[in-house]
C-alpha atoms as an extended CHARMM CRD file, in Angstrom:
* protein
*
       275  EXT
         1         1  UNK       CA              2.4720000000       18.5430000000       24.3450000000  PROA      1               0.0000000000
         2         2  UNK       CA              1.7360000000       16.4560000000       21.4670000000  PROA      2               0.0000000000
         3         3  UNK       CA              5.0690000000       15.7230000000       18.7120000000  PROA      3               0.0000000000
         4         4  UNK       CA              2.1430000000       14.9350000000       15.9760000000  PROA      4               0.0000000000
         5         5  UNK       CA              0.1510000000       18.1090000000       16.3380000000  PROA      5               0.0000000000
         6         6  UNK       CA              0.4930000000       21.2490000000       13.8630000000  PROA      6               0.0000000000
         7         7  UNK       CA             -1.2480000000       24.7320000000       14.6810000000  PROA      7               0.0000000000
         8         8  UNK       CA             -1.0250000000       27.6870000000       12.2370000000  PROA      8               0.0000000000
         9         9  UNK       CA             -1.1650000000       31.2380000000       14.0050000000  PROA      9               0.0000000000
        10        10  UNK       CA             -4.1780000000       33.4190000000       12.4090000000  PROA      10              0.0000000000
        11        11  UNK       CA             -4.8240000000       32.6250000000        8.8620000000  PROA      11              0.0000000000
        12        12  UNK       CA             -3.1570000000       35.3630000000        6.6000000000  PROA      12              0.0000000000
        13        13  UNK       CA             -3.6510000000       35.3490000000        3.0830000000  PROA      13              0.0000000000
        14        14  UNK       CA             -2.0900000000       33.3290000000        0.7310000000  PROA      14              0.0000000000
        15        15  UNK       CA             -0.9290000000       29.6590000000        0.9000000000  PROA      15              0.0000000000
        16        16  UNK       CA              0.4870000000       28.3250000000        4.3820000000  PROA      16              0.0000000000
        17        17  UNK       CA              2.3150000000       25.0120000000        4.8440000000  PROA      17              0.0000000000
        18        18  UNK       CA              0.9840000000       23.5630000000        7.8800000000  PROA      18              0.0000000000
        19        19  UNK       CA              3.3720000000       20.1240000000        6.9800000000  PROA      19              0.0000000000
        20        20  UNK       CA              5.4840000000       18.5950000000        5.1770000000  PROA      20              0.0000000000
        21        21  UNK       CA              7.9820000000       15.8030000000        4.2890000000  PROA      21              0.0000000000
        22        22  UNK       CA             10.3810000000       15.5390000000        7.0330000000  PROA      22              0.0000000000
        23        23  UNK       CA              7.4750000000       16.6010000000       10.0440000000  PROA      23              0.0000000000
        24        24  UNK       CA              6.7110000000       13.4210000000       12.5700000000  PROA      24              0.0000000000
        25        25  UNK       CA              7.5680000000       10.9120000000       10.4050000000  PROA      25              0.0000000000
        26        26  UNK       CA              6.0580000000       11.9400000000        6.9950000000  PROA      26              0.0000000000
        27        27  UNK       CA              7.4080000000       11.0430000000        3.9200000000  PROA      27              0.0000000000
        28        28  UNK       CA              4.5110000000       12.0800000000        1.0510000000  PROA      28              0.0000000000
        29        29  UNK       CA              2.6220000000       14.3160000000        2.4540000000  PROA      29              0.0000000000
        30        30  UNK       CA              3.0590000000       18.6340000000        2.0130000000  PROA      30              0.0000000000
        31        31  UNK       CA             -0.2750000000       19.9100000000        3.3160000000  PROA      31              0.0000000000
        32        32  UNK       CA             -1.2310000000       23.7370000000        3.5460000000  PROA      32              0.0000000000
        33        33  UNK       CA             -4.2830000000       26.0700000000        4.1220000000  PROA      33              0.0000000000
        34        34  UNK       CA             -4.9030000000       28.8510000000        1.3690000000  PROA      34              0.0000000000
        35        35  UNK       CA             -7.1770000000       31.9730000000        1.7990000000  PROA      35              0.0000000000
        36        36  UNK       CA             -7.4300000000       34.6430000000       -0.4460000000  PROA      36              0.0000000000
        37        37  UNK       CA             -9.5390000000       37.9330000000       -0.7190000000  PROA      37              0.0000000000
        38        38  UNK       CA            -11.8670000000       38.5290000000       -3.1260000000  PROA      38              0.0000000000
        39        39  UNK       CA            -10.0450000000       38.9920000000       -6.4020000000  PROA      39              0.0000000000
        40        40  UNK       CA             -7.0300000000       37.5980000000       -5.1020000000  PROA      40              0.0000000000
        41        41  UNK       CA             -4.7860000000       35.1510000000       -7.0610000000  PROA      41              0.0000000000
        42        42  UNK       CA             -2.1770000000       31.9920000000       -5.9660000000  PROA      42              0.0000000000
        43        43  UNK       CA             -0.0130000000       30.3570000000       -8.8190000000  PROA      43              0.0000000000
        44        44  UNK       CA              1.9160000000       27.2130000000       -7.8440000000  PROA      44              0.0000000000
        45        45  UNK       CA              3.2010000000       24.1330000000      -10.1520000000  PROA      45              0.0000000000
        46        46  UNK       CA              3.0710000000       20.5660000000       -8.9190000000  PROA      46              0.0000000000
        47        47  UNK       CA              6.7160000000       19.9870000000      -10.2210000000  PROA      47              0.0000000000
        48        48  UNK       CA              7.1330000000       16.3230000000       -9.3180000000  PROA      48              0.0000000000
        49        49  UNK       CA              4.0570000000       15.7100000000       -7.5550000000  PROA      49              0.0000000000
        50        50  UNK       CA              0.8500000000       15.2810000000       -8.0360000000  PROA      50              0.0000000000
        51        51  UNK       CA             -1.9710000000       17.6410000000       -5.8300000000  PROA      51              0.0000000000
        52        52  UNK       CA             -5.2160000000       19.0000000000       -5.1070000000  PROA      52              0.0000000000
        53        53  UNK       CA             -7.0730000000       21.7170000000       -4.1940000000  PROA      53              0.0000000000
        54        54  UNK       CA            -10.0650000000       21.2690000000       -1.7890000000  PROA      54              0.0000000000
        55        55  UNK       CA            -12.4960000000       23.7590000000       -1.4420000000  PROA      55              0.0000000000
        56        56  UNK       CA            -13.2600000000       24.7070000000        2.5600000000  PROA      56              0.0000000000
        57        57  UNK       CA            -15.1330000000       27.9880000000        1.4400000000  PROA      57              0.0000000000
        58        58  UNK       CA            -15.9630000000       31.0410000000       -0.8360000000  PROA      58              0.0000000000
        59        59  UNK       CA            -15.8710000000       30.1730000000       -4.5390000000  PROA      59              0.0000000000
        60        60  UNK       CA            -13.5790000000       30.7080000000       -7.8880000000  PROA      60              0.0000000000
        61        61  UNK       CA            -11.9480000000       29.5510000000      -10.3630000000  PROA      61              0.0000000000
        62        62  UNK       CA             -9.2250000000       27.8860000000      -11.4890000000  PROA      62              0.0000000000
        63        63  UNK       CA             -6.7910000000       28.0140000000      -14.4770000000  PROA      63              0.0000000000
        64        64  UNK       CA             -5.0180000000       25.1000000000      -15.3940000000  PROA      64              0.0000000000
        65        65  UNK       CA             -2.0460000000       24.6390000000      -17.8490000000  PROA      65              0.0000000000
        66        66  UNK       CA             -1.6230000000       21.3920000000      -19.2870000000  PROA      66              0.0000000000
        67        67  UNK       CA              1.7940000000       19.6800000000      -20.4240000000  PROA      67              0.0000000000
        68        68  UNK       CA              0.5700000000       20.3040000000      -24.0880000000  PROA      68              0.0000000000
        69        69  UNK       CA              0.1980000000       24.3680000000      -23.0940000000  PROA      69              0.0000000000
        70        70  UNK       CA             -3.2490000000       24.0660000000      -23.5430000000  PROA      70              0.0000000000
        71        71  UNK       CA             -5.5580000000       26.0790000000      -20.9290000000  PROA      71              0.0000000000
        72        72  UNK       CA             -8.5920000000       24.3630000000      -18.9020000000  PROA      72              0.0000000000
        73        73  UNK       CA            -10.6150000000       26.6790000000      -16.3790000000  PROA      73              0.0000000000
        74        74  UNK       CA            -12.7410000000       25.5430000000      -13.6770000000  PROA      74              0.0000000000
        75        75  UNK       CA            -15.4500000000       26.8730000000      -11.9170000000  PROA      75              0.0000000000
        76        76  UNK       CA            -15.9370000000       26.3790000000       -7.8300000000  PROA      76              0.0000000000
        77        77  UNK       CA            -19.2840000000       27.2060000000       -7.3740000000  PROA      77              0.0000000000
        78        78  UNK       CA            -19.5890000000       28.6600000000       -3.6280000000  PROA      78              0.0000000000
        79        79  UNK       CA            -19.2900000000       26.6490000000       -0.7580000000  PROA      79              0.0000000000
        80        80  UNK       CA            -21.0120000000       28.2080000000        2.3410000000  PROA      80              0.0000000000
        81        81  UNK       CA            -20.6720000000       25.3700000000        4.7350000000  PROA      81              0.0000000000
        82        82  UNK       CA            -18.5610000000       22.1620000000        5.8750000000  PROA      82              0.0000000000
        83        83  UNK       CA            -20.7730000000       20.9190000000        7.2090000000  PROA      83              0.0000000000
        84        84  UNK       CA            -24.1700000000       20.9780000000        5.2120000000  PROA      84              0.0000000000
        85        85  UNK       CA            -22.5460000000       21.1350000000        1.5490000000  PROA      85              0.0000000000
        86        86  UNK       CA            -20.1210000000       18.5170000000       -0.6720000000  PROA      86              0.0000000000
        87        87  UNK       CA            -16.5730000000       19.9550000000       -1.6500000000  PROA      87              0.0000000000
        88        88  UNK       CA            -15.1930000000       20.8100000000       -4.8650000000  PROA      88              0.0000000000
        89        89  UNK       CA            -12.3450000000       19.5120000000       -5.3640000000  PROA      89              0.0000000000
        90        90  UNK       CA             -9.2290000000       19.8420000000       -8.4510000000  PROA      90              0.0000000000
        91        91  UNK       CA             -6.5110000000       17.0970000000       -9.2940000000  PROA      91              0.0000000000
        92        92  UNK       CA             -3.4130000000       18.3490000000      -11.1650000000  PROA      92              0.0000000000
        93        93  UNK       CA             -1.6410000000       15.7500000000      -12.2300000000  PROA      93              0.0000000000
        94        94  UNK       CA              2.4370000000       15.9010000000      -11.8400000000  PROA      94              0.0000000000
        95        95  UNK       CA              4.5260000000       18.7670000000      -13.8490000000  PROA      95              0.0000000000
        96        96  UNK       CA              0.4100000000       21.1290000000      -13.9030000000  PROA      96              0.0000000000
        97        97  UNK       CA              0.8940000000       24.7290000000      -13.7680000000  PROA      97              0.0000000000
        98        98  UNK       CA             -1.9500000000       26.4180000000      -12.4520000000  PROA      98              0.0000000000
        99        99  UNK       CA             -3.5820000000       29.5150000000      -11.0580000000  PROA      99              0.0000000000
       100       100  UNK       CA             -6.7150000000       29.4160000000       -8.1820000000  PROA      100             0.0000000000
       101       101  UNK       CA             -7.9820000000       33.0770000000       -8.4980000000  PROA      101             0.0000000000
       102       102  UNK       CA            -10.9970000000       34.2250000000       -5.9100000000  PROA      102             0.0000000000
       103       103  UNK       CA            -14.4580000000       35.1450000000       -6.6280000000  PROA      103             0.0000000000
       104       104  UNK       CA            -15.8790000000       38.7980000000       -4.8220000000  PROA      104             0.0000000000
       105       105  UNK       CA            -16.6800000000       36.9710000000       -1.5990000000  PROA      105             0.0000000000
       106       106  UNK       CA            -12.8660000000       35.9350000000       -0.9730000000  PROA      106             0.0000000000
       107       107  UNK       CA            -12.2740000000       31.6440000000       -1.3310000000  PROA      107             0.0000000000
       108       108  UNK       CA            -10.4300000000       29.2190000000        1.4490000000  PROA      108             0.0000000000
       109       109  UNK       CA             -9.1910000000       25.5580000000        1.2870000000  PROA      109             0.0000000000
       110       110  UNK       CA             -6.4660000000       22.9310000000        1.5840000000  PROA      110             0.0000000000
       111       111  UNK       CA             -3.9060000000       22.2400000000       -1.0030000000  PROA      111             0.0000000000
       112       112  UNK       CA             -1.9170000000       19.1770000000       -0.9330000000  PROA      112             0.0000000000
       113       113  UNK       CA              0.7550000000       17.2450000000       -2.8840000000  PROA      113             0.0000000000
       114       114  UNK       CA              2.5520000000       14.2360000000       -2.6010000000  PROA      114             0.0000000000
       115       115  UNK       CA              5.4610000000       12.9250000000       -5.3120000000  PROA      115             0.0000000000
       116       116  UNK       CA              4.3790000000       11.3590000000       -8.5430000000  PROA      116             0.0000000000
       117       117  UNK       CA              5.8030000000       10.9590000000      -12.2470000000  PROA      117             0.0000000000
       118       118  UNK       CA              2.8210000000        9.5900000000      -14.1450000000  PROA      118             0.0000000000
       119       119  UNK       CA              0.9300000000       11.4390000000      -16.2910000000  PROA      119             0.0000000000
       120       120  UNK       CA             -2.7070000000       12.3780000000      -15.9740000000  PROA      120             0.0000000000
       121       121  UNK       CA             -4.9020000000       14.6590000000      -16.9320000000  PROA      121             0.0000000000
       122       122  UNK       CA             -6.3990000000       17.6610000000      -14.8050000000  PROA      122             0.0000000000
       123       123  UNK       CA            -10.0100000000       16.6990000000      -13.3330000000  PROA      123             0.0000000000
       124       124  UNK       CA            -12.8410000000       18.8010000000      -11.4940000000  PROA      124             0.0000000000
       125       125  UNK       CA            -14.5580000000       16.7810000000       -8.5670000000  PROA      125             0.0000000000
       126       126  UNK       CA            -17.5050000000       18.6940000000       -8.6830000000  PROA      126             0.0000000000
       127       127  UNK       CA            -20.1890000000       18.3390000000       -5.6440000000  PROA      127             0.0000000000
       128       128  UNK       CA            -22.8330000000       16.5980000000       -7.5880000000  PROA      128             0.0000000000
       129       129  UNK       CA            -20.0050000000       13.9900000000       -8.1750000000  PROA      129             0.0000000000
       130       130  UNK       CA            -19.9140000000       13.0310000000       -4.4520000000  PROA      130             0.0000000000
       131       131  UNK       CA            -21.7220000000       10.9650000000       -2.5350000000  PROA      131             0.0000000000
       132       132  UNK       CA            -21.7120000000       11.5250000000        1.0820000000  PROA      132             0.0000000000
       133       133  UNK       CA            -21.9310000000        7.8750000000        3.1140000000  PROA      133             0.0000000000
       134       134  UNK       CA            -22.9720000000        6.6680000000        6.7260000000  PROA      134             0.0000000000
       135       135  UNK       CA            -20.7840000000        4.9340000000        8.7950000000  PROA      135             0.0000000000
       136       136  UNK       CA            -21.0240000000        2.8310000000       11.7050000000  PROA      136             0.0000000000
       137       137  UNK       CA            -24.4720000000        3.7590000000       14.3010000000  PROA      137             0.0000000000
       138       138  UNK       CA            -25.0870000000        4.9350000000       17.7130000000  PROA      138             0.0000000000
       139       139  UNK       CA            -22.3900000000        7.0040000000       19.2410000000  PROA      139             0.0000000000
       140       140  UNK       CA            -20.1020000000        6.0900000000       16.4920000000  PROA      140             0.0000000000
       141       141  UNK       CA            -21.8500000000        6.7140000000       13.4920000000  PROA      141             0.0000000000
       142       142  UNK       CA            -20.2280000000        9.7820000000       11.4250000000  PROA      142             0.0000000000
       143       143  UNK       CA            -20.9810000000       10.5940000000        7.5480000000  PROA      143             0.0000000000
       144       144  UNK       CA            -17.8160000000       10.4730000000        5.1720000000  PROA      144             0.0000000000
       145       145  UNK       CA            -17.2930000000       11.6900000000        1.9990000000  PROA      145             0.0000000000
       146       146  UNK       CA            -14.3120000000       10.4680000000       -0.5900000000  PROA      146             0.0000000000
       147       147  UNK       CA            -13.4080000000       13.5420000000       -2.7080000000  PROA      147             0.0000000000
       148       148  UNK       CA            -10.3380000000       11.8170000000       -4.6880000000  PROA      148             0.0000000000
       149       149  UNK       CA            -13.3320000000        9.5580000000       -6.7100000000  PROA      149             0.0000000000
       150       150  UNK       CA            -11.9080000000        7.0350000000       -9.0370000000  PROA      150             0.0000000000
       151       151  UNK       CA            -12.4860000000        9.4930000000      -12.1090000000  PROA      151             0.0000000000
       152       152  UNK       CA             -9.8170000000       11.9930000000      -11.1090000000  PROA      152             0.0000000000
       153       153  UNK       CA             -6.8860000000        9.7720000000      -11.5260000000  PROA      153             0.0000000000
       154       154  UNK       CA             -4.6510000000       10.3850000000       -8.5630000000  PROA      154             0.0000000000
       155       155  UNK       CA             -2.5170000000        7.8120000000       -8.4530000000  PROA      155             0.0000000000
       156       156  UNK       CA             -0.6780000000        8.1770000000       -4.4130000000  PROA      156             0.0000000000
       157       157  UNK       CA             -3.3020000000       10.8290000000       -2.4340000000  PROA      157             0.0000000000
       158       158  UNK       CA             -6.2480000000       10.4580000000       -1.2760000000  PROA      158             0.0000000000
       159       159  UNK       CA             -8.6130000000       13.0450000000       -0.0320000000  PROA      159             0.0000000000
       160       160  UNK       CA            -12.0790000000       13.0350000000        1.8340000000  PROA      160             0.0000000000
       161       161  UNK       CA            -13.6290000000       14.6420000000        4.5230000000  PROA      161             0.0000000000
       162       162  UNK       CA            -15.7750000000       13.3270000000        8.0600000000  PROA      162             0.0000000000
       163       163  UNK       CA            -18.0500000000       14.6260000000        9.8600000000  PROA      163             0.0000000000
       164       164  UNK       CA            -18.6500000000       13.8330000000       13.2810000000  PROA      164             0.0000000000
       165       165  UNK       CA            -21.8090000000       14.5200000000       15.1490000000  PROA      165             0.0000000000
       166       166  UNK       CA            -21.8420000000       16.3610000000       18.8710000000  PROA      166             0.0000000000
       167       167  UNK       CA            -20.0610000000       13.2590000000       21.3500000000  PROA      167             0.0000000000
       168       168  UNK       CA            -19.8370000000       10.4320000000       18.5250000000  PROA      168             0.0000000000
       169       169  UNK       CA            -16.2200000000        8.9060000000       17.7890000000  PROA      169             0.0000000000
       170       170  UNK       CA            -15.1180000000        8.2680000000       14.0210000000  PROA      170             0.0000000000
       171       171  UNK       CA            -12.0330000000        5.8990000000       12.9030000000  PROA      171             0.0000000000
       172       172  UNK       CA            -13.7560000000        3.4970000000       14.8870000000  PROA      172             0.0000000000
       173       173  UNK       CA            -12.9970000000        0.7760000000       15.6160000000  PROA      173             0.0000000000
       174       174  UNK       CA             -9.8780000000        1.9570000000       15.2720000000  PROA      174             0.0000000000
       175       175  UNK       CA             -8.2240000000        1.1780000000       12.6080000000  PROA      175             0.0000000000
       176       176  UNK       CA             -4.8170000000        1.5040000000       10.5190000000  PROA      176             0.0000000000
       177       177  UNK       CA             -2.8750000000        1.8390000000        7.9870000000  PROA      177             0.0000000000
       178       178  UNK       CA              0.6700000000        1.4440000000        8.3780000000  PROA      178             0.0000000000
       179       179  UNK       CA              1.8050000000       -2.8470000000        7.2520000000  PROA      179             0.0000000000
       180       180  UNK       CA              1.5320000000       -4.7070000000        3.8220000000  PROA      180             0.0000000000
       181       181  UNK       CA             -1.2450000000       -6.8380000000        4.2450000000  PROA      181             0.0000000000
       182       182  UNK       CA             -1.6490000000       -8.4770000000        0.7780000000  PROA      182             0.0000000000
       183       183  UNK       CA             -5.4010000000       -7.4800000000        0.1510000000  PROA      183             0.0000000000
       184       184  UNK       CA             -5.7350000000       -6.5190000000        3.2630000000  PROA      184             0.0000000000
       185       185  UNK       CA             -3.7530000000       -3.1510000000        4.5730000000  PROA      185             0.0000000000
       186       186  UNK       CA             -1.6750000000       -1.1010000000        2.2660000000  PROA      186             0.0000000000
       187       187  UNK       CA              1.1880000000        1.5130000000        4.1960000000  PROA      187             0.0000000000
       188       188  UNK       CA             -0.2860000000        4.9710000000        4.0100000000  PROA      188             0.0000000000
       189       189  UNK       CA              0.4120000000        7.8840000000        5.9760000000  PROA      189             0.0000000000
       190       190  UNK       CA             -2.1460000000       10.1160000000        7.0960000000  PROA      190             0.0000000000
       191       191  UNK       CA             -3.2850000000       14.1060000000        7.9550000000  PROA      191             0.0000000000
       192       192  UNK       CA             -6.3900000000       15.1290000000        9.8250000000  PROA      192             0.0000000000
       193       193  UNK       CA             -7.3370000000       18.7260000000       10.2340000000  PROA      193             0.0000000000
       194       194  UNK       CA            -10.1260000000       19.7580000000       12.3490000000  PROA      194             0.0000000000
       195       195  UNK       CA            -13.4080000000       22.4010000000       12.4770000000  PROA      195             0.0000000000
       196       196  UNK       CA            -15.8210000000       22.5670000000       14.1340000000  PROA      196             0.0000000000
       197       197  UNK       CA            -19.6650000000       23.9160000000       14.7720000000  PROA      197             0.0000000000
       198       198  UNK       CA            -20.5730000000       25.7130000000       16.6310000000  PROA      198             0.0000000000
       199       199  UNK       CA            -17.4550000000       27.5620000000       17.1690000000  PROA      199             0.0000000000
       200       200  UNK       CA            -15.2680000000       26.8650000000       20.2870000000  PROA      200             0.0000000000
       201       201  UNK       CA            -15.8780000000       23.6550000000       19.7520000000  PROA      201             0.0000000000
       202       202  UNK       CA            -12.8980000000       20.5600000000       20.5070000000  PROA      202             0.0000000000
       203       203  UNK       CA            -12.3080000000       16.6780000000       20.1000000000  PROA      203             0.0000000000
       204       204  UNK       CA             -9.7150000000       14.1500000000       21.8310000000  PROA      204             0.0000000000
       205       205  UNK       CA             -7.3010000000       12.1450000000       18.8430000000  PROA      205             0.0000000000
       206       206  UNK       CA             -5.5700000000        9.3990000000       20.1040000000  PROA      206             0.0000000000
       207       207  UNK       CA             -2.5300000000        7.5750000000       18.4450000000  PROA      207             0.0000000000
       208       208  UNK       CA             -1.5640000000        4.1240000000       19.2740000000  PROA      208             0.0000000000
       209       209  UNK       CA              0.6040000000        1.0950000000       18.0570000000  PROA      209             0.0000000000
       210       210  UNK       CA             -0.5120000000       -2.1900000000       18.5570000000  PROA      210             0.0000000000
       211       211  UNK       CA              1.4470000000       -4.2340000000       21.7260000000  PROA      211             0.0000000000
       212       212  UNK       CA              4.4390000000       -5.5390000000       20.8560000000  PROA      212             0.0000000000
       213       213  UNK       CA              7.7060000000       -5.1140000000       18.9280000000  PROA      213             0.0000000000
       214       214  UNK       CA              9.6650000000       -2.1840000000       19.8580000000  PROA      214             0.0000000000
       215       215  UNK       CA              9.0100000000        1.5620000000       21.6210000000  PROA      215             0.0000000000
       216       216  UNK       CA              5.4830000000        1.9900000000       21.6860000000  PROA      216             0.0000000000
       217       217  UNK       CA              4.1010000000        5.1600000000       19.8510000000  PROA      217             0.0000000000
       218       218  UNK       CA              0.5460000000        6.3400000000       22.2520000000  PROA      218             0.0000000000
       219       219  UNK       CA             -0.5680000000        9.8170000000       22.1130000000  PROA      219             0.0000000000
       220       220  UNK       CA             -3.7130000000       11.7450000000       23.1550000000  PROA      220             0.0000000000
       221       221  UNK       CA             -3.8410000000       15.3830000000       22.1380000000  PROA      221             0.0000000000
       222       222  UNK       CA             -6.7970000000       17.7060000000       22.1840000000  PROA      222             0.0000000000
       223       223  UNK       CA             -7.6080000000       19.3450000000       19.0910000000  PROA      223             0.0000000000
       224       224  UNK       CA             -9.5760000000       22.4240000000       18.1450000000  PROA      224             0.0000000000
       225       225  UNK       CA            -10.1930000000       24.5750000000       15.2280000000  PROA      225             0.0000000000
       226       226  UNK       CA             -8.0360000000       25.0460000000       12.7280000000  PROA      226             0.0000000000
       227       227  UNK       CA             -5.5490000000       22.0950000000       14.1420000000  PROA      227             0.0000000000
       228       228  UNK       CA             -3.7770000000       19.5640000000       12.3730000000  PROA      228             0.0000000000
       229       229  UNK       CA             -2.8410000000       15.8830000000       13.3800000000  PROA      229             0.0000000000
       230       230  UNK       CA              0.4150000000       13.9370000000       11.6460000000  PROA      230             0.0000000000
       231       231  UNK       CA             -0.8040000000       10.1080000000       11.8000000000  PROA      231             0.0000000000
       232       232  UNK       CA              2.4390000000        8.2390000000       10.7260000000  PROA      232             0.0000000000
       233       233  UNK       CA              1.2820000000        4.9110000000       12.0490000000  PROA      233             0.0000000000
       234       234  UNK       CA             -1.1230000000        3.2600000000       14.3800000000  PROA      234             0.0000000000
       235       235  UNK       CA             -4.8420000000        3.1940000000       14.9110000000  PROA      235             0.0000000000
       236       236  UNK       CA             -5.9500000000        6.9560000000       15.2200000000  PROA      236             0.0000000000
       237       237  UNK       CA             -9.8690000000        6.7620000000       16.9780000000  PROA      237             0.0000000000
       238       238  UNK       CA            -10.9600000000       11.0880000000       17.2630000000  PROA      238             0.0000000000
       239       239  UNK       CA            -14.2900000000       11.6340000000       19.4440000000  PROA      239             0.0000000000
       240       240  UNK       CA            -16.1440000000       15.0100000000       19.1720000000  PROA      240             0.0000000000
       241       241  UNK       CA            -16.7690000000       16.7800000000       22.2680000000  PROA      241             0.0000000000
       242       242  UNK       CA            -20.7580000000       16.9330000000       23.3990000000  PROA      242             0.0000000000
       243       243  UNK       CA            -22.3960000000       19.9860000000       21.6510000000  PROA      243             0.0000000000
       244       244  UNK       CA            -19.8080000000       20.2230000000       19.0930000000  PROA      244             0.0000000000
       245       245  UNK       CA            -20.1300000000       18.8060000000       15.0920000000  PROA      245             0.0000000000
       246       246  UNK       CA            -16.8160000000       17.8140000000       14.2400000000  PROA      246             0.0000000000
       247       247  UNK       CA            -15.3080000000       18.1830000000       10.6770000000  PROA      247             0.0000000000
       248       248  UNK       CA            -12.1000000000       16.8370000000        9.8210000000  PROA      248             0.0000000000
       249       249  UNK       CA            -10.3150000000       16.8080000000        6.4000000000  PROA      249             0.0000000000
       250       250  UNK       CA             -7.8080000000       13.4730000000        6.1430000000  PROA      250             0.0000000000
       251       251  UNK       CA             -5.5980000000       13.4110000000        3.9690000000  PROA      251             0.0000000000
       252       252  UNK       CA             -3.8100000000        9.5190000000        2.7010000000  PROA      252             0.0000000000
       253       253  UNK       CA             -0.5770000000        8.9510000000        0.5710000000  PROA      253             0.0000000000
       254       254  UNK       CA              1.8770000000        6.0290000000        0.1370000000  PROA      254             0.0000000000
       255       255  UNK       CA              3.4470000000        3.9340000000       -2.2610000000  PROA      255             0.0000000000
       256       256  UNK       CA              0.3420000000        2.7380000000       -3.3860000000  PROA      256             0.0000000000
       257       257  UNK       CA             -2.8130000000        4.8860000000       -2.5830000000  PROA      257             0.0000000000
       258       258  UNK       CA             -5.8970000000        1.9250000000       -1.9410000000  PROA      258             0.0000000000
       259       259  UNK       CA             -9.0900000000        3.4370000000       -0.2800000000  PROA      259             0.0000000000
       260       260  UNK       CA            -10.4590000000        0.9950000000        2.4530000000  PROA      260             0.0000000000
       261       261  UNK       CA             -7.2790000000       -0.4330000000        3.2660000000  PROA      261             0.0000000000
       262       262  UNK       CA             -6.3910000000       -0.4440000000        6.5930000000  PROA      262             0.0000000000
       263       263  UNK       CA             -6.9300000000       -3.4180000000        9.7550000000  PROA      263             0.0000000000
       264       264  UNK       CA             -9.1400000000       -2.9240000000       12.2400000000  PROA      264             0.0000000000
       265       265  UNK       CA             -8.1700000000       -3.1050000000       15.5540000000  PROA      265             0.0000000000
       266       266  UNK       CA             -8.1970000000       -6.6190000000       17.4070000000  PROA      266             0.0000000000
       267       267  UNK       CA             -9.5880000000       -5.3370000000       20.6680000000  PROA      267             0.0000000000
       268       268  UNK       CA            -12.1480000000       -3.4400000000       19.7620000000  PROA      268             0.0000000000
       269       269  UNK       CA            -13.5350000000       -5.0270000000       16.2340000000  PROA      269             0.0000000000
       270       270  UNK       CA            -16.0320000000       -6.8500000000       18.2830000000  PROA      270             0.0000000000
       271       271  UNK       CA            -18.3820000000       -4.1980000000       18.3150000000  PROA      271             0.0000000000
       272       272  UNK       CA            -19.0860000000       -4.4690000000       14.2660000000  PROA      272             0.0000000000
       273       273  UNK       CA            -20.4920000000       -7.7690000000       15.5100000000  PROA      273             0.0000000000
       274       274  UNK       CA            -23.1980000000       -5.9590000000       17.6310000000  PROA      274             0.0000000000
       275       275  UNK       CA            -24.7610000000       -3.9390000000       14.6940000000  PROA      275             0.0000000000
């Protein structure tokens, strides 16, 4: 049994912590599911921290009080898919009160928070924002999509989302995230939670160190819907199972928060030379 895997029981609604600080290693991250029914409401304030709210499915809107006590609202327009459609996505900078309220058809999707004491200013990624890119070819070509764009200001999270076709591998060659590399590889922790289409559908995530130094951290765990992977260290490679599209929400946060940071692995780099 895996130490790094998380696995809610049915969703209910309202907001669930799936982890937090203190969970295999994690020192930023609190990550949760939410799901409301249509017309249903969730208040929260990012006392300390700074968050977001992705948007997995349904629609809404949400209110946002700023430090000055002035009120913003925005608009999720519905998302019917992961898997065909761009996210919405909402920053709240530290010390935002705020409300997410469901439209009729009910609304789902991740909120997360890390600490932070700037300040910022509330931001709506809206779809049309996005751009969704292609990465790598063959059997290890996926399509990945940053959601925490430069614009919003987060300043130690960021947020994106993968998707994997049927049999192809992503985080490959594996890579990490986990040494100060000047200009190279910032330390960031990371979250991965998994769907998948059609239902019924699993992957393999492995977790490894590189050799050398002290106890070794290698894990393989099988993941399938609605799962969540801790990734405190190491290269973390996921391959979809044949038949199955694989979407998985990561989640970054550290010290510094620098998109495209990480060091490929050694051993297996060679095969960006065969493109």
């Amino acid at each position: 049994m895996s130490n790094l895997k998380y696995s809610l029981p049915a969703p209910r609604d309202g907001f669930q912590t799936v982890v937090k600080p203190g969970d295999s290693g994690l020192k930023y991250i609190h990550f949760g599911l939410l799901y409301l029914k249509g017309g249903g409401e969730w208040s929260a304030a990012a006392d300390g921290k700074e968050a977001v709210f992705l948007l997995q499915g349904g629609g809404g809107r949400v209110r946002v009080e700023e430090n000055s006590g002035a009120e913003m609202v925005f608009l999720l327009l519905p998302r019917r898919s992961l898997f065909h459609e761009k996210p919405s996505l909402v920053y709240f900078p530290p010390d935002t009160k705020f409300t997410i309220a469901a439209g009729p058809e009910g609304l789902s999707g991740a909120y997360i928070e890390a600490p932070a004491r700037h300040r910022g200013v509330p931001f709506h990624v809206t779809p049309d924002l996005l751009t969704q890119q292609t990465v790598g070819e063959a059997n290890w070509q996926r399509f990945v999509t940053l959601a925490t764009i430069p614009e919003c200001g987060a300043r130690k999270l960021i947020v994106g989302e993968t998707i994997n076709p049927p049999g192809n591998w992503s985080s490959y060659p594996p890579h990490k995230h986990d040494t100060l590399v000047p200009e190279v590889e910032v330390p960031m922790e990371e979250v991965y939670h998994y769907r998948f289409s059609p239902p019924g559908g699993f992957a393999i995530q492995r977790v490894y160190d590189p050799p050398g130094g002290g106890e070794r951290l290698e894990e393989v765990a099988v993941v399938e819907e609605g799962d969540s992977m801790v990734l405190p260290r190491g290269y973390h490679p996921v391959v979809a199972a044949p038949g199955y599209s694989l979407y998985y929400l990561w989640v970054l946060a550290g010290e510094e928060n620098s998109y495209g940071a990480w060091s490929d692995d050694p051993a297996h780099k060679w095969i960006l030379q065969n493109r």
